[in-house]
C-alpha positions in Angstrom: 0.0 0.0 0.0 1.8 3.4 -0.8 1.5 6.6 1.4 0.6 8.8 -0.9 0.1 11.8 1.7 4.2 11.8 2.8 5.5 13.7 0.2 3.1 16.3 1.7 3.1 15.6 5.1 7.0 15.6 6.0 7.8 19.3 4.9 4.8 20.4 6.8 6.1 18.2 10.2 9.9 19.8 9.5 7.8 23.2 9.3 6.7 22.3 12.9 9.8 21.3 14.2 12.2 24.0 13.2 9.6 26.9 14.3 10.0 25.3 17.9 6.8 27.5 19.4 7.0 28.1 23.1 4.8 25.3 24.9 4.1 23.3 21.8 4.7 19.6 22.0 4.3 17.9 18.8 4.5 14.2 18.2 4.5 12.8 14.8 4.0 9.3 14.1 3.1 6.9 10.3 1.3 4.0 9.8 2.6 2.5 7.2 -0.4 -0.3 6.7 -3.2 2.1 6.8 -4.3 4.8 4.5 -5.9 8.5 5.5 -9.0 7.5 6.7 -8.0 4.3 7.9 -5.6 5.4 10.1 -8.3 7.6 11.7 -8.6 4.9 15.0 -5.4 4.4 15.8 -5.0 8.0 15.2 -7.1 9.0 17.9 -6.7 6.9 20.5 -2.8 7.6 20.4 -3.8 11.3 20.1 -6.1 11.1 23.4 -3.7 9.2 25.0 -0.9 11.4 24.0 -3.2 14.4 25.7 -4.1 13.0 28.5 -1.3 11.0 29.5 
């Protein structure tokens, strides 16, 4: 399965990462094995658990 969305994605997470905002924590994790919308579930729940943790 390819990941079409990386080409797109990486430059934006770089973007985030060399602006280094006060207070902003930013994880950034792929999935290789899942496309956007599929992705969605595990999405979330490591999202909410990131938040919350």
């Amino acid at each position: 399965m390819s990941n079409y969305s990386l080409p797109y994605v990486t430059p934006f997470v770089g973007t985030l990462q060399q602006r280094n905002y006060a207070g902003f924590k930013f994880a950034y994790e792929t999935i290789p094995t899942c496309t956007h919308g599929g992705a969605m579930p595990g999405g979330y729940s490591a999202g909410l658990s990131t938040v919350f943790a």
